[in-house]
DRENTORKOL-3810 file (N, C-alpha, C; in nm, 4 decimals):
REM DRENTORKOL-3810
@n.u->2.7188; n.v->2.4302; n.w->1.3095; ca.u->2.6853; ca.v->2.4457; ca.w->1.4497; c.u->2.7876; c.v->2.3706; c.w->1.5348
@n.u->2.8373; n.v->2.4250; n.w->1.6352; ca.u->2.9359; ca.v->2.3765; ca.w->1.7425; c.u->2.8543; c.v->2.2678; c.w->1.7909
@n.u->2.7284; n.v->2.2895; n.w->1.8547; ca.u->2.7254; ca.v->2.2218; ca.w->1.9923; c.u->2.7711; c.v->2.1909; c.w->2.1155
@n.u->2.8428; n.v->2.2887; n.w->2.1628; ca.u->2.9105; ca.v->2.2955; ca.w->2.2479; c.u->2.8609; c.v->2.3026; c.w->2.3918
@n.u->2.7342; n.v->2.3376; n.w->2.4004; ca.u->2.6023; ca.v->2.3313; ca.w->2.4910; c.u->2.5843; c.v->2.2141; c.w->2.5848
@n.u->2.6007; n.v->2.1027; n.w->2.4233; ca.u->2.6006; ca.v->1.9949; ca.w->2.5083; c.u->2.6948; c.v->1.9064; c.w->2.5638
@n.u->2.7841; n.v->1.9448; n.w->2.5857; ca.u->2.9194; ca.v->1.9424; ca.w->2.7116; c.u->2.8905; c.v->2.0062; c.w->2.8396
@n.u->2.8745; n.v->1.9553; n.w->2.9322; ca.u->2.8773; ca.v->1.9950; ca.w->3.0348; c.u->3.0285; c.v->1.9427; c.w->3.1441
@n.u->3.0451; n.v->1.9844; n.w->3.2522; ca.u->3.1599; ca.v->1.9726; ca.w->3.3455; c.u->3.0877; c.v->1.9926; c.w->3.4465
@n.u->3.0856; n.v->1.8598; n.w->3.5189; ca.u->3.0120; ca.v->1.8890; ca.w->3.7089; c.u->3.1048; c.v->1.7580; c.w->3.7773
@n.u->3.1628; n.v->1.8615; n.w->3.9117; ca.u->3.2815; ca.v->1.7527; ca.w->3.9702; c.u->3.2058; c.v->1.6328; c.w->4.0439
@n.u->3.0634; n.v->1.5883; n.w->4.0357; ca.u->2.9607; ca.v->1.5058; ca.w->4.0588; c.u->2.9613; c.v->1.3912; c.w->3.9914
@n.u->3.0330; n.v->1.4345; n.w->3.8826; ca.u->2.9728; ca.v->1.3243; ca.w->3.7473; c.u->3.1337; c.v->1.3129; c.w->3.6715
@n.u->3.1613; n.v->1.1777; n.w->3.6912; ca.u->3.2716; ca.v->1.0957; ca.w->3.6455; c.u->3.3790; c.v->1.1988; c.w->3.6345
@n.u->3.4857; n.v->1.2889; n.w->3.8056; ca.u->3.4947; ca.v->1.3320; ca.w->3.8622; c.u->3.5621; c.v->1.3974; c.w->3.7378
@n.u->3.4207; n.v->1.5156; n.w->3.7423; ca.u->3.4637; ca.v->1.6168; ca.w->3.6450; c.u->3.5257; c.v->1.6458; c.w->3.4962
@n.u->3.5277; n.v->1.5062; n.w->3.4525; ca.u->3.5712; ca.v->1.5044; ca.w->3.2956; c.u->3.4906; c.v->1.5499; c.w->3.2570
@n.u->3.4678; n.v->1.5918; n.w->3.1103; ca.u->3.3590; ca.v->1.7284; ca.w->3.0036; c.u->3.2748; c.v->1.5689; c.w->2.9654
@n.u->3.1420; n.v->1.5834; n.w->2.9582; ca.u->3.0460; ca.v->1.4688; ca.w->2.9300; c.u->2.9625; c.v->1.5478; c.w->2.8940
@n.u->2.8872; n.v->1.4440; n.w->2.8324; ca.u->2.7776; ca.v->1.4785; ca.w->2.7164; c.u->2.6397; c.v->1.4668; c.w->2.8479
@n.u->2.5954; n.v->1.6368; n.w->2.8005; ca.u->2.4515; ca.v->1.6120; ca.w->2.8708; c.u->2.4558; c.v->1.6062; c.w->3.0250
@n.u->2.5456; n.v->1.6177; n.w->3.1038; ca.u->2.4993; ca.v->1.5833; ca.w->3.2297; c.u->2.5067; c.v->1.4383; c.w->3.2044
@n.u->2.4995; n.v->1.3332; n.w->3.1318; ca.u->2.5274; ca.v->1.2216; ca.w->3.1473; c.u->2.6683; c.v->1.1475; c.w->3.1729
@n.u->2.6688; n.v->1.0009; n.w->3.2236; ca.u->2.7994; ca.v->0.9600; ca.w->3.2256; c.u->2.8576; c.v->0.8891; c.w->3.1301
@n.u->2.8819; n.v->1.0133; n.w->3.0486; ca.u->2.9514; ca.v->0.9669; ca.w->2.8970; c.u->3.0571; c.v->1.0634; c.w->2.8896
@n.u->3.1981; n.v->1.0280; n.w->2.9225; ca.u->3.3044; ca.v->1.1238; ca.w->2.8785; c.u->3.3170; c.v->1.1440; c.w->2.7451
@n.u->3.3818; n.v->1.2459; n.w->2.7118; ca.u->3.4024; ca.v->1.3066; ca.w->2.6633; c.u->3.5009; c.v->1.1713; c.w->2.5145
@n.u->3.5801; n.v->1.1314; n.w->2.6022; ca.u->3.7112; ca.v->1.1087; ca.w->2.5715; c.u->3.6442; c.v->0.9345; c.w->2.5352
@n.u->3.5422; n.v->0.9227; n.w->2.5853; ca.u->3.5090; ca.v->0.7706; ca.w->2.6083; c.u->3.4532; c.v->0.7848; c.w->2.3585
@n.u->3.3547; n.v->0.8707; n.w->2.3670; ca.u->3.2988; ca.v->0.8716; ca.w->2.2203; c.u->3.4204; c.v->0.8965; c.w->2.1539
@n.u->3.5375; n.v->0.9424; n.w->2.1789; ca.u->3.6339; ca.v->0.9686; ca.w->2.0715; c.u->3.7061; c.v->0.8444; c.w->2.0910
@n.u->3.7255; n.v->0.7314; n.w->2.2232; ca.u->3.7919; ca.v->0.6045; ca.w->2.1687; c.u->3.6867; c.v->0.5516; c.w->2.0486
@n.u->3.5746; n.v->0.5479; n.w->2.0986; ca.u->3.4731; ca.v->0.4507; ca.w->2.0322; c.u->3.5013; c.v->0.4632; c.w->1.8879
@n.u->3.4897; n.v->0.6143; n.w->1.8573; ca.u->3.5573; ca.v->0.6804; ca.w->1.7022; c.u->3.6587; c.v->0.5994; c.w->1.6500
@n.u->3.7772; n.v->0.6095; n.w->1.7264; ca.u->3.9053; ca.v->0.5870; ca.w->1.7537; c.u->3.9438; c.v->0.4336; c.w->1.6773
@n.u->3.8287; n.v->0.3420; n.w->1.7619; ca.u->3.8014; ca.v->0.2299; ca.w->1.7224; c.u->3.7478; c.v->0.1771; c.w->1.5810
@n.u->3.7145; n.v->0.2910; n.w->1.5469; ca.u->3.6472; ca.v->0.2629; ca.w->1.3689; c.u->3.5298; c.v->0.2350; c.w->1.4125
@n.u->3.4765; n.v->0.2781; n.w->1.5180; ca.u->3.3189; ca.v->0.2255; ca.w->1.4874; c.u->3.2920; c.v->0.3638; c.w->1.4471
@n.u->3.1367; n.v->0.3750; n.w->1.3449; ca.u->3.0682; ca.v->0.4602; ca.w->1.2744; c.u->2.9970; c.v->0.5202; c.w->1.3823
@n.u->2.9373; n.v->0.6581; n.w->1.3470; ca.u->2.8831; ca.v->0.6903; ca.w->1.4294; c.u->2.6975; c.v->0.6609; c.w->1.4205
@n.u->2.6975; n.v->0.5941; n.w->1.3469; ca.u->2.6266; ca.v->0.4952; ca.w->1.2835; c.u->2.5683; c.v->0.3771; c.w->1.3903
@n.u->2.6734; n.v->0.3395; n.w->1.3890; ca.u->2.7008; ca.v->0.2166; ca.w->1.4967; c.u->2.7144; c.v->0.2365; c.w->1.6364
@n.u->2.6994; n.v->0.3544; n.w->1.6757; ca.u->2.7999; ca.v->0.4003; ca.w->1.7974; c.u->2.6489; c.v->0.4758; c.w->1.8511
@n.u->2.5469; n.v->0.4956; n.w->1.7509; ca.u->2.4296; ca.v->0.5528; ca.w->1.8055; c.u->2.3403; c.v->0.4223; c.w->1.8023
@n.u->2.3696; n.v->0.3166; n.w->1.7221; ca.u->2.2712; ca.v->0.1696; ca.w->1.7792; c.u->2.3090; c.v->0.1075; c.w->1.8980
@n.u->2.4084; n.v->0.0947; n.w->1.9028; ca.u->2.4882; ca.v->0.0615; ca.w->2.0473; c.u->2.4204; c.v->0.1525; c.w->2.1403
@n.u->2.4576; n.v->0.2268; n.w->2.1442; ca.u->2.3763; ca.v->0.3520; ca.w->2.2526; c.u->2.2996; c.v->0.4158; c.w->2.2278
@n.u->2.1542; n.v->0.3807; n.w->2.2250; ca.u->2.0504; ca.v->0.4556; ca.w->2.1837; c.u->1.9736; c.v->0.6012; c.w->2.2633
@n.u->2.0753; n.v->0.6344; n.w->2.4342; ca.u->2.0728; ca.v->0.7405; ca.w->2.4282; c.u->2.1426; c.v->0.8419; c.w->2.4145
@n.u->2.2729; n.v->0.8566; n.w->2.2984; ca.u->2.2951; ca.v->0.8801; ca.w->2.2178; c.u->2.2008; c.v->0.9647; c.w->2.1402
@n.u->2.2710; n.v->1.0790; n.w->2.0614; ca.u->2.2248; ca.v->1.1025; ca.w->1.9327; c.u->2.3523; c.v->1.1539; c.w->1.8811
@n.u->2.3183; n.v->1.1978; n.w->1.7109; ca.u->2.4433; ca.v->1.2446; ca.w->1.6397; c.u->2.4710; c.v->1.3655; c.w->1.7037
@n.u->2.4166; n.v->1.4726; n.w->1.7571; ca.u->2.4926; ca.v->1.5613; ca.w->1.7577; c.u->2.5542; c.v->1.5895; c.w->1.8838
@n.u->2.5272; n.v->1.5017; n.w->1.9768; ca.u->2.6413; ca.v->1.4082; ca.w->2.1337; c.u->2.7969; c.v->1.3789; c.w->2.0051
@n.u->2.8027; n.v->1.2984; n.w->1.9194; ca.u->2.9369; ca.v->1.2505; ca.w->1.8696; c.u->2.9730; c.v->1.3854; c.w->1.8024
@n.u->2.8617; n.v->1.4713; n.w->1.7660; ca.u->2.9571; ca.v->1.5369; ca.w->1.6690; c.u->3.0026; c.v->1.6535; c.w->1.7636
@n.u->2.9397; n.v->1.7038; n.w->1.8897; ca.u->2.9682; ca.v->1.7886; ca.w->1.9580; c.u->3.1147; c.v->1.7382; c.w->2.0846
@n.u->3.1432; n.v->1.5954; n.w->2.0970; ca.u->3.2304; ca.v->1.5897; ca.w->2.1249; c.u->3.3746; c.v->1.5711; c.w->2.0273
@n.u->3.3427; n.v->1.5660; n.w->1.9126; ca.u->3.4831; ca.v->1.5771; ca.w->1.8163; c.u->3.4695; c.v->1.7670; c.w->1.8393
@n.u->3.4080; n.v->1.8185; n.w->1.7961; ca.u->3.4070; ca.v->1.9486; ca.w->1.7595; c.u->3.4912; c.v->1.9890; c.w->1.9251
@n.u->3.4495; n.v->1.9727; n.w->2.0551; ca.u->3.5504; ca.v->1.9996; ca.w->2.1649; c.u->3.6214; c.v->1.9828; c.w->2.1879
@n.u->3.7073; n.v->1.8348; n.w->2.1251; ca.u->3.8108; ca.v->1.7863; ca.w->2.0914; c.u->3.9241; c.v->1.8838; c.w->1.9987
@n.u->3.8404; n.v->1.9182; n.w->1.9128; ca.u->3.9149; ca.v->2.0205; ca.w->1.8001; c.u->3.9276; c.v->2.1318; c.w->1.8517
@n.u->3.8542; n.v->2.2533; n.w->1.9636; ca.u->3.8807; ca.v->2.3261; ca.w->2.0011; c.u->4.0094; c.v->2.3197; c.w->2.1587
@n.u->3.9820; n.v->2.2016; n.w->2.1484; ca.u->4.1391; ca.v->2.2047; ca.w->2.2831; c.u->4.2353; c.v->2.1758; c.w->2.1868
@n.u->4.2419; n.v->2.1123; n.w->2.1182; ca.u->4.3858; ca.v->2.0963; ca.w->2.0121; c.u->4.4089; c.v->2.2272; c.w->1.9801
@n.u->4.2868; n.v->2.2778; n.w->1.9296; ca.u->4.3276; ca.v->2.4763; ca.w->1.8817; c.u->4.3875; c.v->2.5092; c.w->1.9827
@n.u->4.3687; n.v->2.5280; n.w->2.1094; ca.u->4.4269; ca.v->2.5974; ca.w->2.1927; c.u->4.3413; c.v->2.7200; c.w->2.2498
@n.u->4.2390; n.v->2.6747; n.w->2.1802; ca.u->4.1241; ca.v->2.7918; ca.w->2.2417; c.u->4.0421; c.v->2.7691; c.w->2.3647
@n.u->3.9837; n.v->2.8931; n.w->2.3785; ca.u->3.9248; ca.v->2.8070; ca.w->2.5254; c.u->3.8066; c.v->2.7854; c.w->2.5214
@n.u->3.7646; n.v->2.7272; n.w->2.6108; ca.u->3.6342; ca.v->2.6298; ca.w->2.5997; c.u->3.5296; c.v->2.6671; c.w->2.7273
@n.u->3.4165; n.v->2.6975; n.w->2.6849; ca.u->3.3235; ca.v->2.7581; ca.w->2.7769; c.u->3.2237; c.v->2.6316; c.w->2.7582
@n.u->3.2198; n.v->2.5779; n.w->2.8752; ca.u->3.0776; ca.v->2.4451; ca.w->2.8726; c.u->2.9992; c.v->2.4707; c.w->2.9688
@n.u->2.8910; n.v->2.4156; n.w->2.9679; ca.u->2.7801; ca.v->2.4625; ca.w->3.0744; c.u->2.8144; c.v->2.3726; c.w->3.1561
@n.u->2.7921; n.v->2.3941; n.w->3.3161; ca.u->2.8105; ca.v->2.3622; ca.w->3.4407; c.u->2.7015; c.v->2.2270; c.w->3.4697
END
């Protein structure tokens, strides 16, 4: 499963970067955290509103802009 659903883009909310949920969680912010070696393990105790498939749906959007494909997120 993508999850790609839960990406949203609203120029309201942390001016328009792709975030998880309508919340103010970029996109780019869970892939430093990654980035950092924290687990996603760790990265959902830290942030308990969080869940796994917020981290796994932002690697998976990550991987589709590297493809070069395009990316349809809800508004």
């Amino acid at each position: 499963m993508q999850y790609i659903d839960r990406i949203t883009i609203d120029p309201e909310i942390c001016h328009g970067k792709p975030c998880i949920r309508g919340m103010r969680w970029p996109i780019e912010v869970i892939l430093d955290l990654l980035g950092s070696e924290m687990t996603i393990q760790e990265i959902l105790e830290d942030h308990p509103e969080l869940e796994k498939e917020d981290i796994l749906a932002s690697l998976n959007y990550a991987r589709l802009l590297v493809s070069g494909e395009v990316v349809k997120t809800a508004a």
